[in-house]
Structures are given as C-alpha cells and as structure tokens.
C-alpha positions in Angstrom: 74.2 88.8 79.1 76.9 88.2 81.6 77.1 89.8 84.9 74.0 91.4 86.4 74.0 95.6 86.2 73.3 97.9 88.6 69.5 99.2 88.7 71.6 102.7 88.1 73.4 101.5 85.1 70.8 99.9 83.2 68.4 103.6 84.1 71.4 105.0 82.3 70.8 102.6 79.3 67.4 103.2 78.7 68.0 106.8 79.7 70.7 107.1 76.8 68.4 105.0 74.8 65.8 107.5 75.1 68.0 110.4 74.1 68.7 108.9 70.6 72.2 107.1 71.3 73.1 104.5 69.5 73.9 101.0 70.8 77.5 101.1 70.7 77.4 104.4 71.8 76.1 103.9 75.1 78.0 100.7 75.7 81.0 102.6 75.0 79.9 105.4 77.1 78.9 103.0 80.3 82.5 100.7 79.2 80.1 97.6 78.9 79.3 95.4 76.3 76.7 96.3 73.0 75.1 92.9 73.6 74.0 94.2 77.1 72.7 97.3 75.9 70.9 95.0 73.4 69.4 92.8 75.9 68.4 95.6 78.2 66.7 97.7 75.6 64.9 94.3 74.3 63.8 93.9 77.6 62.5 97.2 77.5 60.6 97.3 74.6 58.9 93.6 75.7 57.9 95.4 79.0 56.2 97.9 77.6 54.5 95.9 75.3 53.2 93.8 77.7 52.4 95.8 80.5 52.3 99.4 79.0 54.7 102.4 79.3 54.0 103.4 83.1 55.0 100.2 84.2 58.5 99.8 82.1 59.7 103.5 83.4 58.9 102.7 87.2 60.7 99.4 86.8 63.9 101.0 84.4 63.7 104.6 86.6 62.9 106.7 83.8 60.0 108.7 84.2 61.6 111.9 83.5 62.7 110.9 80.5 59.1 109.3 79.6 57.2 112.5 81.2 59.3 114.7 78.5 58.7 112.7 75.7 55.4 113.2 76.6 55.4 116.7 77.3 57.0 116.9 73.7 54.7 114.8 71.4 51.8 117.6 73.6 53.6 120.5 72.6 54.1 118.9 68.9 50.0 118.2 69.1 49.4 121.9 70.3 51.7 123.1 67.1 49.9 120.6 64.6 52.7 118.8 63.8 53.9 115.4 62.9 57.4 113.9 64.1 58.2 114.0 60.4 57.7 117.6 60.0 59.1 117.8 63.0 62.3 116.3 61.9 62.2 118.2 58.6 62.2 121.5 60.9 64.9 120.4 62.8 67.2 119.4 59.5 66.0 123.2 58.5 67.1 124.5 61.2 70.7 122.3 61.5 71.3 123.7 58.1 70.3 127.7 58.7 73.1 127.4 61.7 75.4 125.3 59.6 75.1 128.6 56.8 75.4 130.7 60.0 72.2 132.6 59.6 70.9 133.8 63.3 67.1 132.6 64.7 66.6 136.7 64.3 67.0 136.5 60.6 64.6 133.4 59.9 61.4 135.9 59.3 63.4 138.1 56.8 64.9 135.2 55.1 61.8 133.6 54.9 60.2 136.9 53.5 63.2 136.8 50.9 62.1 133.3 49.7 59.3 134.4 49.3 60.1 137.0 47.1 62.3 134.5 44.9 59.4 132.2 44.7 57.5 134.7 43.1 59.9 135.4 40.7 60.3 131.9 39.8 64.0 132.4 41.4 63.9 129.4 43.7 63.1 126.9 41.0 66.0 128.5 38.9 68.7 128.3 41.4 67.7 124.3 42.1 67.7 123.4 38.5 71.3 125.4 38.4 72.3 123.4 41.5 71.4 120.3 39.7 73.0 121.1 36.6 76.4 121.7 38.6 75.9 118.6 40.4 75.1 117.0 37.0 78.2 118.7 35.3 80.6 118.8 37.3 81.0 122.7 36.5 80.4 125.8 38.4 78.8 128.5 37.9 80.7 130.3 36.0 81.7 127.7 34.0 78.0 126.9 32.8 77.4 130.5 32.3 80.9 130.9 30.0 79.8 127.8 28.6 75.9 128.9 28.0 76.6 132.1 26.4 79.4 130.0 23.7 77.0 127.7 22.8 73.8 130.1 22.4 76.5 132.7 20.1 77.7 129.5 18.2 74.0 128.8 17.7 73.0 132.0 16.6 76.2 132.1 14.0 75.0 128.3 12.7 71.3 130.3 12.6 72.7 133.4 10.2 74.9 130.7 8.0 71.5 128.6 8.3 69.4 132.3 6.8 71.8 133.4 4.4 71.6 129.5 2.3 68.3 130.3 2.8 68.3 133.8 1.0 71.2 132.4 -1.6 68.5 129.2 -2.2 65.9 131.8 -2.8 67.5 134.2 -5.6 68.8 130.8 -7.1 65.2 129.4 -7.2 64.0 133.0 -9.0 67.2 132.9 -11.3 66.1 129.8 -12.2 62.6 131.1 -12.7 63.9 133.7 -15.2 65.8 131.8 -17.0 62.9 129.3 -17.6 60.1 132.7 -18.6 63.4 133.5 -21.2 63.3 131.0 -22.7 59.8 130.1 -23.4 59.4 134.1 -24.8 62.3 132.6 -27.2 60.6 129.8 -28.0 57.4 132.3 -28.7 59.5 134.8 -30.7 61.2 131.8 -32.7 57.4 130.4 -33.4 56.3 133.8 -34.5 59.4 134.0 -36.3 58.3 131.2 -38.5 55.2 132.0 -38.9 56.1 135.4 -40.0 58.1 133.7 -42.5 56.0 130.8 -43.7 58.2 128.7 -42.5 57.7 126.0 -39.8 60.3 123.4 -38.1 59.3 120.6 -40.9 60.5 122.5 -43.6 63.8 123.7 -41.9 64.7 120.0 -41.5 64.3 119.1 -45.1 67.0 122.6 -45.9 
C-alpha cells in the first residue's frame, strides 16, 4: 500500500467514498494511488463487518457522513420508500431538469399525464417512440409513410371489390347462358315431339 496516509487523508477517502465517488476519482482527487484508495475502503468495509458501523466511523472520522446517511434512509422510511424508488425518483427528476421543466410545474405536468393516460395517449406516444427508434424515421416520416401505405391499401381494396363485382356478373352470365340453353334443349324436345320426330330418326335422314 506504500507509504502510511494521514488520518486526515484517508477521512477524506472514506468521506469521498461515501458520497458516491468512484475509485479513481478520489485517488485522482487526493493525487494518490487507486490501489490505496482500494486498500483503505477494503479496510473499511472489514471493519465494519467485524465490529459494526459506529466503530469504523470513530476510527475513519466520519460520523457526519454516517449520521446523514442515516438521517436519509429515516427520512426515506418516513416517505415509504425504497433506495430503488428512490433512485427511480432521482433519474425522474435528472430528466424533468434535463427537459427544463421547473419543480413548480411537476403537479400540472403530472395532472397532464394523467389526462394522456386516460386517453390512452401515453401508450401511443411510447409505441411511436419505439417505432422511430425501430425505424430509423421521424415522425413525420412515419406519418407520410402511414397514410401512403393505408391509401395504397385502400386502392389494392377497390381493385380487390371491383374483380369481385366483375367475378360476380360473370358467374350470373354464366348462369344465363346455362337456363338458355336448357329452355333450347326443352323447345328443341317439344319441337320433336310436336313433329313426331325424335333424335333416332334424324340420324337415320
């Protein structure tokens, strides 16, 4: 581990430590090496597995930073939350300031989802965000795109209709042409008859 650090400088590891920095972040920050700041947080975390929490802030000097972690996972109880709500809040609200909308407007935004939830609005707009992801299009582009398809279905549907009509006045064509001849056939029989003659005797002429 090298050279022994001050009791200062390793409070300021764990310190960092506790604020979510990451390894070569606070060795970079204190100008010492990441395997120091790996042994001393080791040591750390072995301490306060073996002799509890209380005794691994006295001993590393940081109490305040233990006392506020504290006095957060209270406040987080009081609330009825979990650290994973918790973290989804905080991506929430990282986002929200990210878009630029203000802590005063979260009620009547939330009001406004609301309202698109309803509607089924919200699940529209993440199946379009999806399909642009998917598609590589924007919006306009799916919408231009959309309406071509559905009027080049509905042309294909007409064409479709019409074959379907002309197939239909074929079919009864068809069926007239059959009744025709079979009255034929009866006039030609009756024909005969009328005559005394059948199909026999017009084979022997």
């Amino acid at each position: 581990m090298g050279h022994k650090l001050s009791p200062h400088k390793v409070g300021r590891i764990i310190a960092l430590y506790f604020e979510g920095a990451s390894e070569i972040h606070i060795a970079h920050k204190l100008k010492i090496s990441q395997g120091a700041v790996s042994a001393y947080v080791g040591k750390f975390k072995t301490l306060v597995a073996e002799e509890g929490i209380h005794s691994a802030e006295k001993e590393y000097g940081v109490t305040d930073q233990v006392e506020a972690l504290r006095s957060l996972a209270l406040d987080l109880k009081k609330a009825g939350l979990t650290v994973d709500e918790t973290k989804g809040g905080l991506k929430v609200e990282l986002l929200f300031k990210h878009l630029g909308v203000k802590p005063g407007d979260y009620p009547g935004l939330m009001e406004a989802c609301a309202k698109l939830e309803s509607k089924g609005l919200v699940d529209s707009a993440l199946k379009l965000n999806q399909l642009e992801k998917s598609t590589g299009m924007a919006y306009a582009d799916i919408i231009s795109h959309g309406s071509a398809t559905h009027a080049k279905l509905l042309a294909e549907q007409q064409n479709l209709q019409a074959k379907g009509q002309d197939l239909e006045v074929g079919k009864k064509e068809l069926a007239d042409i059959g009744k025709q001849k079979k009255l034929a056939g009866e006039d030609l029989q009756a024909y005969l008859k009328q005559v005394g003659a059948d199909m026999g005797r017009i084979k022997l002429v």
